[in-house]
C-alpha positions in Angstrom: -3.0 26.6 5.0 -0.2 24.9 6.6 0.6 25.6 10.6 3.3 27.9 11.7 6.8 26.0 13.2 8.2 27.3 16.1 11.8 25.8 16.7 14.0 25.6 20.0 17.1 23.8 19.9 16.1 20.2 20.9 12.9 20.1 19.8 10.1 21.1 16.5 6.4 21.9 18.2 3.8 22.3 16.2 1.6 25.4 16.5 -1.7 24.5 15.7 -5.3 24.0 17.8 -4.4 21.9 20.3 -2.3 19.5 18.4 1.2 19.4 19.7 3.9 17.1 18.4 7.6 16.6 20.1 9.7 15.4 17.1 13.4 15.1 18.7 16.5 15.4 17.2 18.7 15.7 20.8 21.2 13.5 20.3 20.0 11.6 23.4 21.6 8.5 23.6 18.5 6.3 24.7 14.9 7.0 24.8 12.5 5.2 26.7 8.4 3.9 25.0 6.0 1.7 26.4 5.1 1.4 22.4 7.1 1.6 19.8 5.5 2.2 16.5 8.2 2.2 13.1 6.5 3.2 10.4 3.8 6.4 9.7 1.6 4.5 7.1 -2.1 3.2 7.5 -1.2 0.8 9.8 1.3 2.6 11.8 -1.1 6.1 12.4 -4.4 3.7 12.9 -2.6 2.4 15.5 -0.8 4.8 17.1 -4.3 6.5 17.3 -6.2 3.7 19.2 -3.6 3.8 21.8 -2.9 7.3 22.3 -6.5 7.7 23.5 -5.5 5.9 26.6 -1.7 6.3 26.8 -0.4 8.8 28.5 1.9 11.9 26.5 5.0 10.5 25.8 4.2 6.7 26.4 3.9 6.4 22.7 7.3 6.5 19.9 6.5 6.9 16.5 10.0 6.8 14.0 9.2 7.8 10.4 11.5 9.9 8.5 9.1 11.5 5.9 7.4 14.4 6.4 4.2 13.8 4.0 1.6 11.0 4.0 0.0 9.7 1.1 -3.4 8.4 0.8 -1.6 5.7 -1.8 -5.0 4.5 -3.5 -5.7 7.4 -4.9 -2.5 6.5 -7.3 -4.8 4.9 -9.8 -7.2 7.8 -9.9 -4.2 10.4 -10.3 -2.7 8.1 -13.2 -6.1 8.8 -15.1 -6.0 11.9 -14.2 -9.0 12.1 -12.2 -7.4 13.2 -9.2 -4.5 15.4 -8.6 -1.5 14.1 -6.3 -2.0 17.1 -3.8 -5.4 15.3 -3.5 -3.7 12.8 -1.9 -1.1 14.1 0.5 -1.1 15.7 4.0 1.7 16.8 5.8 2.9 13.4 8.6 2.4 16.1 11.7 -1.4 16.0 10.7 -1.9 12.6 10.9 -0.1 11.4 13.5 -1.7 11.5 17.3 -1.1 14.6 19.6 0.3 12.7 22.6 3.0 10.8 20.4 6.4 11.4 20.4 7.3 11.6 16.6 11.3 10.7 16.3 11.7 12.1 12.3 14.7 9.3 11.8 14.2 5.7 10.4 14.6 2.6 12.2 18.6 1.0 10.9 18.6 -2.1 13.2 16.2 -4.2 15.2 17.4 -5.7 18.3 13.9 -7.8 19.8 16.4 -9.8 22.0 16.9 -6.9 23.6 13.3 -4.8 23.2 15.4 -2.3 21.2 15.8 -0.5 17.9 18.6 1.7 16.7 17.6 4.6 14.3 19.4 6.5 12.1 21.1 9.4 14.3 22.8 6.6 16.2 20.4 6.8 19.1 18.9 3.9 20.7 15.1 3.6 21.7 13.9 0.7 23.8 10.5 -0.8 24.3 8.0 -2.8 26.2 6.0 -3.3 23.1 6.4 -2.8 19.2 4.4 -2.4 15.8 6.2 -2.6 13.1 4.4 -0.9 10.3 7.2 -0.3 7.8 5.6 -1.3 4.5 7.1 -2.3 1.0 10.2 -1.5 -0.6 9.6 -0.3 -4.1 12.8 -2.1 -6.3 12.8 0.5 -9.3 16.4 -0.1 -9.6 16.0 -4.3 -9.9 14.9 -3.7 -14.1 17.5 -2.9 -15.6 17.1 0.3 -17.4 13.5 1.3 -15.9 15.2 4.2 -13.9 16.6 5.5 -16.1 13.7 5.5 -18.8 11.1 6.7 -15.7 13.5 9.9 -15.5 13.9 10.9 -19.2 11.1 13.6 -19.9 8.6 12.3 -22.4 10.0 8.9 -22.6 6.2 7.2 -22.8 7.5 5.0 -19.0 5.6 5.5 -16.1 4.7 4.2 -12.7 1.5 5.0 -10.5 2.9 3.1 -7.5 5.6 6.5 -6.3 4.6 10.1 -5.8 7.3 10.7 -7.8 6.4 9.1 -11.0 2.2 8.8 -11.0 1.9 12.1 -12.6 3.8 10.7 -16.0 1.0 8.4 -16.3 -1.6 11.1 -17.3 1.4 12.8 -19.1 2.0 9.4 -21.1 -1.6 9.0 -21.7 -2.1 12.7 -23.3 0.7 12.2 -25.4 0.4 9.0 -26.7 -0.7 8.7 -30.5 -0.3 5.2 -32.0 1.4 2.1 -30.4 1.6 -0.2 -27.7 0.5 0.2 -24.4 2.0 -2.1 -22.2 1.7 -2.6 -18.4 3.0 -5.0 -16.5 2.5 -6.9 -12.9 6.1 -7.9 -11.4 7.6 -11.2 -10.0 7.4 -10.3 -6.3 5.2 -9.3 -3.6 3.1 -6.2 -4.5 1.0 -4.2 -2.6 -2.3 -3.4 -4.1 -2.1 -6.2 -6.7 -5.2 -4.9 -8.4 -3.4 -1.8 -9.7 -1.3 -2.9 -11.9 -4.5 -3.4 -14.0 -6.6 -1.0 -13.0 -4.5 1.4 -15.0 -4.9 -1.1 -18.1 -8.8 -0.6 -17.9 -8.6 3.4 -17.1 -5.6 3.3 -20.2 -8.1 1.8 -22.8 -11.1 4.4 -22.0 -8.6 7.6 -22.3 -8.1 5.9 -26.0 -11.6 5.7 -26.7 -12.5 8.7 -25.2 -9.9 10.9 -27.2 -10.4 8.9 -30.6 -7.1 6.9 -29.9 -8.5 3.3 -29.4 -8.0 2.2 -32.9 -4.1 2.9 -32.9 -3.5 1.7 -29.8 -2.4 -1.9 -29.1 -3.1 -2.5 -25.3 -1.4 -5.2 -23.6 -0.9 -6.6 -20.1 1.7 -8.6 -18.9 1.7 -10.4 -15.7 4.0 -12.2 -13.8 0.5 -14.5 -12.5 -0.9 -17.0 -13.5 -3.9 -15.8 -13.4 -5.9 -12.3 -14.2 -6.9 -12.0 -10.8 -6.6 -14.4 -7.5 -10.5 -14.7 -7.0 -12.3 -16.7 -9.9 -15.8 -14.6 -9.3 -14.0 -11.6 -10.1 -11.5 -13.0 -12.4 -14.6 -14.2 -14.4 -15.6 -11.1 -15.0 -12.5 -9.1 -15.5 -11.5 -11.8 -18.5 -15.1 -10.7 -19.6 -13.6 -6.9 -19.8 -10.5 -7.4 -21.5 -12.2 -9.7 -24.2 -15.0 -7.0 -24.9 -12.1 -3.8 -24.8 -10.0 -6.1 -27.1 -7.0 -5.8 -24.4 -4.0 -8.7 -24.6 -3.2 -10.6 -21.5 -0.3 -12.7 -21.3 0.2 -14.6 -18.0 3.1 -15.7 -16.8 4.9 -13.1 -18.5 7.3 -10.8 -16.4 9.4 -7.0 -17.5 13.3 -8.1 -16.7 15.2 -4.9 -19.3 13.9 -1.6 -20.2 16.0 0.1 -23.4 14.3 3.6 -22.8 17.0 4.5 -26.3 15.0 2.4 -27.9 11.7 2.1 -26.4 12.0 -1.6 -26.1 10.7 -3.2 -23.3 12.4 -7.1 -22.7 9.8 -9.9 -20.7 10.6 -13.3 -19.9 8.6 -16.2 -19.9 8.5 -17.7 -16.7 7.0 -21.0 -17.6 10.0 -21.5 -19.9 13.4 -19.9 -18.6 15.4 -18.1 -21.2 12.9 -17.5 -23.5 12.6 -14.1 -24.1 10.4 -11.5 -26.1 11.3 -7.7 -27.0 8.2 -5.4 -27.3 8.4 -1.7 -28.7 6.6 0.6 -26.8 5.1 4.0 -27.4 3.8 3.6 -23.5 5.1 1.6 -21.2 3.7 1.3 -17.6 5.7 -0.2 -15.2 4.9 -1.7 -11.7 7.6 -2.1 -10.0 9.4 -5.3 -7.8 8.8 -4.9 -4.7 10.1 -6.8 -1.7 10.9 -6.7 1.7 12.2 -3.1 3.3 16.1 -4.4 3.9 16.4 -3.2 7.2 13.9 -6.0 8.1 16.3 -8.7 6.4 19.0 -8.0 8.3 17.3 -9.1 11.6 17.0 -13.0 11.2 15.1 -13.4 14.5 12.3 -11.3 13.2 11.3 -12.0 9.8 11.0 -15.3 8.1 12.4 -16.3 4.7 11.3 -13.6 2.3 11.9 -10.8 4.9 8.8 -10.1 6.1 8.0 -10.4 9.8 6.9 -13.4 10.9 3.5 -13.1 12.6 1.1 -15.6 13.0 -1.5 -15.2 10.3 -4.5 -15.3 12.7 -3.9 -12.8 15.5 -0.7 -11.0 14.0 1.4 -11.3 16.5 5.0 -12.7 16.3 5.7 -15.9 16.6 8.7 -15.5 18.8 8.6 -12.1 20.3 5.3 -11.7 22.3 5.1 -8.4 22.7 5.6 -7.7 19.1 3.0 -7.2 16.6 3.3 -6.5 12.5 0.5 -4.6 10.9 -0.2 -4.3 7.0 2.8 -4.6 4.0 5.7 -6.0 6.0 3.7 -9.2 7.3 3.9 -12.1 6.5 0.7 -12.9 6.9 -0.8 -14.1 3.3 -3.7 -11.9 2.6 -3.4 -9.2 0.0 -1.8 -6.1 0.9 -4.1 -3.0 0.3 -5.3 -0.1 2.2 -8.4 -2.4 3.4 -6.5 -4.8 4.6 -5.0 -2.7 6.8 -8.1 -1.5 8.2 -9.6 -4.9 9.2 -6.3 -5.8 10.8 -6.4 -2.9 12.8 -8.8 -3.6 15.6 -7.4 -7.2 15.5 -4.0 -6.0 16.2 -5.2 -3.3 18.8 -7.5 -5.8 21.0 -4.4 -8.3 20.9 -1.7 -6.0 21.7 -3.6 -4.7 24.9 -4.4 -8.1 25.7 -0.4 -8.9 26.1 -0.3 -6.1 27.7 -2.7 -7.3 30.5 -1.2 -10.6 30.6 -4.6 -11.8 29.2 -5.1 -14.3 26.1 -5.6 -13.1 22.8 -9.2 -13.7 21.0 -9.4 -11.6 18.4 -8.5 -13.2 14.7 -8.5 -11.8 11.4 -10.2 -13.7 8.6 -7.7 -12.4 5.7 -10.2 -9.6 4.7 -9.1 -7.6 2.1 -10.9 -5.4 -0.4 -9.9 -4.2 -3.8 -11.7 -1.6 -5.7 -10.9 -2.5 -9.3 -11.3 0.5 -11.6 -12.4 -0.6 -15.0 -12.8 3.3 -16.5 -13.8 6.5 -16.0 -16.8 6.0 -13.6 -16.9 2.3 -13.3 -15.6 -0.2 -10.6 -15.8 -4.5 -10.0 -16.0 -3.9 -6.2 -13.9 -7.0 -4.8 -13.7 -8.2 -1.4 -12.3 -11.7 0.0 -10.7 -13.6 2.6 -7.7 -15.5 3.2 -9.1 -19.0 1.1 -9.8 -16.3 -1.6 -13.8 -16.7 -1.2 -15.8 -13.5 -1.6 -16.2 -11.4 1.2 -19.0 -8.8 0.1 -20.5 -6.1 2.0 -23.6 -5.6 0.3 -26.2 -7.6 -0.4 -25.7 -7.8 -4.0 -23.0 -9.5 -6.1 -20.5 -7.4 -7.0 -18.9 -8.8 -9.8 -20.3 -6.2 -12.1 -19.5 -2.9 -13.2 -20.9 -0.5 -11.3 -21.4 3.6 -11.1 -22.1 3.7 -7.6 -18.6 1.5 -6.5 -16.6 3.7 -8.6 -18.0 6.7 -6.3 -17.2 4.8 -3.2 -13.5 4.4 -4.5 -13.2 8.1 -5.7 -15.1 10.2 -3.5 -16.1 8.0 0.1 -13.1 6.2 0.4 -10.3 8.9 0.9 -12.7 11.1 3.2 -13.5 7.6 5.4 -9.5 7.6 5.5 -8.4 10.9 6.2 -11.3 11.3 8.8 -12.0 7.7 10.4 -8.9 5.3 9.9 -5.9 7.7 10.7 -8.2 8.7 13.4 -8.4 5.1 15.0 -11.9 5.0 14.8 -12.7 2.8 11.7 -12.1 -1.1 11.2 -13.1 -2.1 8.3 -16.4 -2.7 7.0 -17.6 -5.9 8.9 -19.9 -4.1 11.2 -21.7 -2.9 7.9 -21.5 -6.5 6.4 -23.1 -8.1 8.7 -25.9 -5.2 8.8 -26.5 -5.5 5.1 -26.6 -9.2 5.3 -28.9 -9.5 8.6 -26.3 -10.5 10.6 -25.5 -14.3 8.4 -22.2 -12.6 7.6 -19.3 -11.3 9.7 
């Protein structure tokens, strides 16, 4: 059951037990933080938790203008329609930390010259330390046609990567009949880049499992040149698609939807201007993604392809020193999922109060990311690896094979550890367990 509001004129307060939340909409015209935190993601509420524990009420500024959180991996599983999206949603005043200050506006300019941000009710907020946690930028709107095709009803396009388009994946799936499935992997940046397939793999069983399979023509087009960045587990993923009879065409990238026609147009990107025009009866679509803007626009922060310029090892800024980036909007070159996230976390915690205490940082991240590749209903290729792309595992087994148990983990353990542990600040990634499982030869 939701909390009560109670409103005064300056201020929302939540009425709940013993969880109070200031989020202000005075039109002050500066507010004051000893940390600044933009963005109420994974990375941004992790965080924000660590450090309330020993800050002081009010010490901590939190700006994110939405008020619901997603647990976003749980996309795939609500695609397939094994979860529901209310599965995956609380309200933002539930996640975020009782002794922050949550400002319900975004961030519109960053001024790190000046330890400052302005947000978007023109009021200023200065710092003497930031995290910016502001995630990816989902381009719907860079393929031609794809918006418009994702908001005709029935029109066989969907998308697991926004709450506001996973659900027509399931819909799509129980109203397909004969065809081609398609699904695609974009020319940019994603986050989660294992998803864009995992829907392939849960696709194909729905087919088999409703008699479908022989009418449908599955087919996966990516923008890679490979299946999957890690040969162990590309290995055995080009093992999957071979046995399901699924096409994979690499280097191949979605640049016109013609939802009129239920044509979908790909380029080839090893050979510019060739084209090829595919009729689709389903056509799912992961998005371009990028950079958010309001990052671009500030030069001093962000390098090249807008994303802010940490280094890679203890995620801190290469210029400003008491910034710090955490998860999507790094640059730093690991892959961009949930886990991630989590093994950054105490990395970017134990550095950031080292600056704080004018002490050296020692803490580095290894590049650590995980990605739970769903191959069907009740089977996963559990895939963990570093920054050179070597397997990371946790458990003493290799986990290049389909397995009951890993799918489990993804749909049952996984959003309970996140709700309860990692918003909470209290878990950081699984290396702990890793180097249990392996007798301590593995960190």
């Amino acid at each position: 059951m939701f909390a009560k509001l109670l409103y005064n004129r300056n201020s929302l307060v939540l009425n709940t037990s013993f969880k109070y939340f200031s989020t202000s909409h005075a039109r002050l015209k500066e507010h004051n933080c000893k940390l600044l935190v933009v963005g109420g993601g994974s990375g941004g509420c992790s965080l924000s938790a660590k450090f309330a524990r020993n800050f002081q009420k009010g010490e901590i500024i939190i700006v994110e203008p939405s008020d619901v959180h997603y647990y976003q991996p749980m996309f795939t599983l609500i695609g397939g329609g094994i979860k529901k999206l209310e599965d995956s949603r609380k309200n933002m005043r539930d996640v975020l930390p009782n002794k922050a200050n949550w400002i319900k506006e975004s961030v519109v300019e960053f001024n790190p010259q000046k330890n400052a941000v302005t947000i978007s009710n023109g009021d200023t907020i200065k710092y003497d330390f930031m995290l910016v946690a502001v995630g990816l930028q989902l381009r719907y709107e860079a393929v031609p046609g794809l918006v418009e095709a994702l908001n005709i009803p029935n029109s066989g396009v969907c998308s697991n990567y926004s709450p506001n388009h996973v659900n027509k994946t399931y819909e799509a799936l129980q109203k397909f009949e004969s065809g081609n499935a398609v699904f695609t992997f974009p020319n940019t940046p994603v986050k989660c880049p294992g998803a864009p397939q995992k829907v392939v793999y849960i696709s194909e069983h729905f087919f088999r499992k409703t008699g479908k399979r022989n009418k449908a023509n599955v087919t996966y087009n990516t923008s890679l040149g490979v299946i999957f960045g890690v040969k162990k587990y590309a290995d055995a993923l080009w093992k999957v698609v071979k046995e399901r009879n699924i096409n994979v065409n690499l280097r191949t990238n979605l640049i016109e939807v013609q939802p009129e026609k239920k044509l979908a147009i790909f380029e080839n990107l090893d050979k510019p201007g060739e084209k090829t025009i595919v009729e689709y009866s389903m056509l799912h679509v992961a998005p371009p993604m990028g950079a958010p803007d309001v990052l671009k626009k500030c030069t001093d922060l962000v390098n090249e392809a807008g994303f802010v310029n940490v280094n890679k090892d203890t995620l801190q800024h290469v210029k400003f020193s008491n910034v710090f980036a955490i998860g999507d909007c790094s640059s730093s070159p690991n892959s961009k999922t949930a886990a991630s996230v989590a093994a950054q976390c105490n990395i970017v915690y134990k550095n950031m109060k080292a600056v704080m205490a004018g002490q050296n940082l020692t803490e580095i991240y290894n590049g650590y990311a995980s990605c739970p590749l769903v191959t069907g209903y009740g089977s996963c290729i559990m895939a963990e690896f570093d920054y050179d792309l070597n397997p990371l595992e946790t458990f003493p087994i290799s986990q290049d094979k389909e397995m009951w148990v890993m799918y489990m983990m993804k749909k049952d353990f996984m959003p309970t550890l996140y709700w309860k542990l990692m918003l909470n600040g209290y878990w950081n990634g699984p290396s702990t367990v890793r180097s249990l499982m392996h007798l301590g030869l593995r960190k």
